[in-house]
KEVEXZA-606593 format. One record per residue (C-alpha): residue number from 1; chain; x, y, z. Coordinates in steps of 0.5 Angstrom, whole numbers, plus 500, padded with zeros to 3 digits. Layout:
SITE     k   c    px    py    pz
SITE   NUM   A     X     Y     Z
...
//
This chain:
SITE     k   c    px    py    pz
SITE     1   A   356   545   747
SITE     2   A   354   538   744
SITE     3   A   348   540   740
SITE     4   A   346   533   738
SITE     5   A   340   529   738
SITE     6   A   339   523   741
SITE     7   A   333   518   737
SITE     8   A   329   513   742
SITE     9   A   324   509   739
SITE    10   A   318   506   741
SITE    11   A   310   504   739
SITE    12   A   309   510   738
SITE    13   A   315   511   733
SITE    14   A   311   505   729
SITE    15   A   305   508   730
SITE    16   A   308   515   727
SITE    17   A   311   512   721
SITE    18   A   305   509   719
SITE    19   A   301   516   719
SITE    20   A   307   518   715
SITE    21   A   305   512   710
SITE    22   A   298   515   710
SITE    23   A   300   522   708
SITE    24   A   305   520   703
SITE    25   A   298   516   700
SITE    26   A   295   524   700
SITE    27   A   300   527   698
SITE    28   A   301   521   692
SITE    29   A   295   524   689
SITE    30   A   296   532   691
SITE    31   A   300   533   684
SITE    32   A   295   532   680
SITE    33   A   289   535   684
SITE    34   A   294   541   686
SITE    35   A   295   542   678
SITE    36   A   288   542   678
SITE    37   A   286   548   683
SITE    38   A   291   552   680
SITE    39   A   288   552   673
SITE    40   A   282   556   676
SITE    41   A   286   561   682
SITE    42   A   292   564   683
SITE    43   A   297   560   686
SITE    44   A   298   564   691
SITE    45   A   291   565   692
SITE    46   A   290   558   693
SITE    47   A   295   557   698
SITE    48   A   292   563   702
SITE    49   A   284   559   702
SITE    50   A   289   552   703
SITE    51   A   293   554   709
SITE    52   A   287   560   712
SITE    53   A   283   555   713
SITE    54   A   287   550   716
SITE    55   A   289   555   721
SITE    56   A   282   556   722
SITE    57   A   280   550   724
SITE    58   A   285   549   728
SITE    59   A   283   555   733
SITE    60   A   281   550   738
SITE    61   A   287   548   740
SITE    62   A   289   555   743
SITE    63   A   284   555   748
SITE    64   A   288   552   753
SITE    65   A   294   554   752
SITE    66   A   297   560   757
SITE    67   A   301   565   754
SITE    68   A   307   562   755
SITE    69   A   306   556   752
SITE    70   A   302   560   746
SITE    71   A   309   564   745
SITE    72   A   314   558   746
SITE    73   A   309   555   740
SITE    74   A   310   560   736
SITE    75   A   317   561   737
SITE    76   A   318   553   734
SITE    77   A   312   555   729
SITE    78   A   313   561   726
SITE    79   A   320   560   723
SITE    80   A   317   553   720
SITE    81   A   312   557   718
SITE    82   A   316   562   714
SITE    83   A   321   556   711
SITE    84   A   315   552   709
SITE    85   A   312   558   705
SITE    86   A   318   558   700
SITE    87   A   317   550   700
SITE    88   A   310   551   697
SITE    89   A   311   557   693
SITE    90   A   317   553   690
SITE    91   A   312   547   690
SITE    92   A   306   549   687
SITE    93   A   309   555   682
SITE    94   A   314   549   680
SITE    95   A   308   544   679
SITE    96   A   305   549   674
SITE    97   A   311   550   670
SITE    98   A   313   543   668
SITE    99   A   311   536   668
SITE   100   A   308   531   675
SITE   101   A   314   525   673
SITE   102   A   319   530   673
SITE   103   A   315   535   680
SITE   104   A   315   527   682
SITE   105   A   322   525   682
SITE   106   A   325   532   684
SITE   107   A   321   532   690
SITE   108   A   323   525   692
SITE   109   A   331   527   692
SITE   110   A   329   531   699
SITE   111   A   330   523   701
SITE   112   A   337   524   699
SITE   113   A   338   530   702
SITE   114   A   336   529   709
SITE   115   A   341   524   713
SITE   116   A   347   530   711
SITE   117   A   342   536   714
SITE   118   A   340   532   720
SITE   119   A   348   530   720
SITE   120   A   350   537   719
SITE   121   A   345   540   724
SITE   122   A   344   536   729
SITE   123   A   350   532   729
SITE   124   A   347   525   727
SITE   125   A   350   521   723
SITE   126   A   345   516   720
SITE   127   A   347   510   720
SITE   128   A   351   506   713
SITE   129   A   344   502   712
SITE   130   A   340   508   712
SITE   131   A   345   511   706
SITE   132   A   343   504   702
SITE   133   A   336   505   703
SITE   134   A   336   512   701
SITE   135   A   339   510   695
SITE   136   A   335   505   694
SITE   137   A   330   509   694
SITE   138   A   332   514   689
SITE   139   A   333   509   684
SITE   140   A   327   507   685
SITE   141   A   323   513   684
SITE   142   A   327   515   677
SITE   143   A   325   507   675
SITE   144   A   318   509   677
SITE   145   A   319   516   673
SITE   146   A   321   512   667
SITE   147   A   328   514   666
SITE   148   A   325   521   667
SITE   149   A   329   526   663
SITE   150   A   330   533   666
SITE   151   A   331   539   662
SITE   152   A   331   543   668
SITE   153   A   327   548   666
SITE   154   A   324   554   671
SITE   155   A   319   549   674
SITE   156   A   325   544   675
SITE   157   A   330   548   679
SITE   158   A   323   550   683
SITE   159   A   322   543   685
SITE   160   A   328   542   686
SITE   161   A   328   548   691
SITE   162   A   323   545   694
SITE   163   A   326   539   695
SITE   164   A   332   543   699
SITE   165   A   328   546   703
SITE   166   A   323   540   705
SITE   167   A   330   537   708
SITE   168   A   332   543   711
SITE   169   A   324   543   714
SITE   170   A   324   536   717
SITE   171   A   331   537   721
SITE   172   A   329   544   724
SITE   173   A   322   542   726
SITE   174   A   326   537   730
SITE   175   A   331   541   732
SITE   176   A   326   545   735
SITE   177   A   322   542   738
SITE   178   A   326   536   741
SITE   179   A   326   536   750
SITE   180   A   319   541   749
SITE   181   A   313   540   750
SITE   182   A   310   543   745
SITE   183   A   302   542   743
SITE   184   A   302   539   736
SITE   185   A   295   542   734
SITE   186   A   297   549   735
SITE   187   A   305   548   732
SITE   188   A   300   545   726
SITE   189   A   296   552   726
SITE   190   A   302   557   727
SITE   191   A   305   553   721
SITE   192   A   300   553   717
SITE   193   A   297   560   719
SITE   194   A   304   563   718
SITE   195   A   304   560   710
SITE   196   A   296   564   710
SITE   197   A   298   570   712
SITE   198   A   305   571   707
SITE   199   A   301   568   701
SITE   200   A   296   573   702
SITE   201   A   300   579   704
SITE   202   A   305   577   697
SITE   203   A   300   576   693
SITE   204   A   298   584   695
SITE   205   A   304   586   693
SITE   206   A   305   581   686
SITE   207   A   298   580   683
SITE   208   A   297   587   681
SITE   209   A   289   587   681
SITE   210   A   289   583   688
SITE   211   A   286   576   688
SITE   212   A   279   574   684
SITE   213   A   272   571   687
SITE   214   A   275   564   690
SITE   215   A   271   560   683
SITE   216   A   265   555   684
SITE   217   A   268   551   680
SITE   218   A   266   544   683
SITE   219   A   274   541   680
SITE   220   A   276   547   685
SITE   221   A   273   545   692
SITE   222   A   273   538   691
SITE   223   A   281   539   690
SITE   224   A   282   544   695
SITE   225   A   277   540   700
SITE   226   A   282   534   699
SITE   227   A   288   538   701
SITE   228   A   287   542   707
SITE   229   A   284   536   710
SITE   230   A   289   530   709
SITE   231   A   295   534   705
SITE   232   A   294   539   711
SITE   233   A   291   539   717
SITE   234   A   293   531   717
SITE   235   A   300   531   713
SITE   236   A   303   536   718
SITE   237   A   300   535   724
SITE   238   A   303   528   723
SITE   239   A   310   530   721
SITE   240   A   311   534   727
SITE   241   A   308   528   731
SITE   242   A   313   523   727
SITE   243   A   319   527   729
SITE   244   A   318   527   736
SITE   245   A   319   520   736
SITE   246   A   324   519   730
SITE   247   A   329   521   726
SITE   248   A   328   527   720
SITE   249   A   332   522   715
SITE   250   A   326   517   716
SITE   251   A   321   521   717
SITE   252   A   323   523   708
SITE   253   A   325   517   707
SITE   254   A   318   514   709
SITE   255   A   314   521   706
SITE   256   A   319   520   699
SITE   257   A   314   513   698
SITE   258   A   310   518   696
SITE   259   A   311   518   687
SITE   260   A   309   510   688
SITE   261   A   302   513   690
SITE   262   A   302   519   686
SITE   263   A   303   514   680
SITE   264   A   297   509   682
SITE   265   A   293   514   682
SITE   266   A   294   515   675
SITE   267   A   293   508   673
SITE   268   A   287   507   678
SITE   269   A   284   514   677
SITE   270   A   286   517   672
SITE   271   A   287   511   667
SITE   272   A   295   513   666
SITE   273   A   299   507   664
SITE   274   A   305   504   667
SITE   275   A   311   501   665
SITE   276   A   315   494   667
SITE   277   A   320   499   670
SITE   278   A   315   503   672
SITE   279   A   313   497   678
SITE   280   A   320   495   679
SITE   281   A   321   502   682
SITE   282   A   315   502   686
SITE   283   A   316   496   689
SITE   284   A   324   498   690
SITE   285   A   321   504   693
SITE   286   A   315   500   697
SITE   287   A   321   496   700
SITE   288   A   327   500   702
SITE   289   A   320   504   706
SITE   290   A   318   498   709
SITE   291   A   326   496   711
SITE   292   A   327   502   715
SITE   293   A   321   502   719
SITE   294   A   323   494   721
SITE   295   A   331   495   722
SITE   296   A   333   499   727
SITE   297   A   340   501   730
//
């Protein structure tokens, strides 16, 4: 049987990557608010509250549907979901244990990743150029780290789980949902739920006295308020919607801009410096962005 998927491009395609643009804005400034949170909650606390109340909010999008079209989304969502919670663990317990230039680099090797998922799953070879862009990229993305050095600590090897796992996410979520029709919203809300609800039933059987009081701390809400409504609801529901209309190689190498944006937080609010090589790699990384969204096959 010929598993392979075929991508046709469209104005909705253009459309979907520049959502992706935007949520890699959001999640350039995600590292930081998230090392914030987690200064004041449990990891998997704050990935329960982020990711419930995603779930939440989305509880509309059930209303019409029948129970056939609940059980195919949950079919598709579930298993994204369970894939996406080790993404986030790995993420976030990684973020807390080593530095944002070294969490900003590993993250972005997904970028690299990705064509060889995509070919290995669903048969799709990327094309030459797309290899060189990637590559691009990558370089990119060290310049803009500063040359980071990597001891490869335990957070290392977490991010660069994550950074595994967010290349295998991207092709599954296009595998499974490719010639469906699935409701976004709703595949949104099983994701985001299904990484919710492990977070909490994990956290009863690894936090021994259970999750605290969910802190006041006015650090704490306005980070995790930013996350669930553009790191979340607005990040994933814009992944799926891009990968139905493009290939999972240039959804990560789109959504891989996000170091450039995390570092411009810094300059701009956070009053980080940069250096010379520093905007070299993010203009590398800005150009290899804008030079798949404008040739295609």
């Amino acid at each position: 049987m010929n598993n392979k998927v075929t991508i046709h491009y469209s104005a909705s395609a253009r459309i979907a990557e520049i959502m992706l643009l935007c949520v890699a804005v959001a999640w350039g400034a995600s590292y930081g608010l998230a090392k914030i949170a987690v200064l004041f909650y449990p990891v998997l606390g704050f990935l329960a509250v982020r990711f419930c109340v995603t779930s939440l909010l989305l509880l509309p999008a059930w209303y019409s549907l029948s129970w056939q079209k609940i059980k195919d989304v949950l079919k598709v969502g579930v298993p994204l979901g369970l894939i996406l919670l080790c993404i986030f663990i790995s993420e976030t317990y990684g973020v807390s244990l080593t530095s944002v230039s070294n969490s900003a680099f590993l993250i972005s090797l997904c970028v690299i990743l990705t064509p060889f998922v995509e070919w290995l799953v669903l048969k799709t070879r990327p094309n030459t150029r797309m290899f060189i862009v990637t590559a691009i990229s990558i370089i990119g993305t060290w310049l803009l780290t500063s040359g980071v050095s990597i001891a490869f600590n335990l957070g290392d090897g977490l991010i660069l789980i994550a950074a595994v796992l967010r290349a295998v996410m991207v092709t599954f979520t296009k595998r499974l949902t490719h010639g469906k029709n699935v409701s976004l919203l709703a595949l949104t809300a099983a994701q985001t739920g299904t990484v919710g609800i492990g977070c909490l039933v994990l956290a009863m059987f690894i936090l021994p006295h259970g999750l605290p009081a969910l802190p006041t701390n006015t650090a704490f809400v306005y980070a995790t308020v930013f996350l669930i409504f553009f790191c979340t609801l607005f990040a994933f529901f814009a992944q799926n919607y891009a990968l139905q209309r493009t290939s999972p190689t240039r959804v990560s190498l789109l959504m891989g801009s996000e170091p450039v944006f995390g570092a411009l937080f810094g300059v701009y609010f956070l009053n980080e410096s940069l250096s010379f090589n520093g905007w070299m790699g993010g203009f590398m990384i800005v150009a290899a962005s804008i030079w798949a969204m404008l040739k295609r096959k």
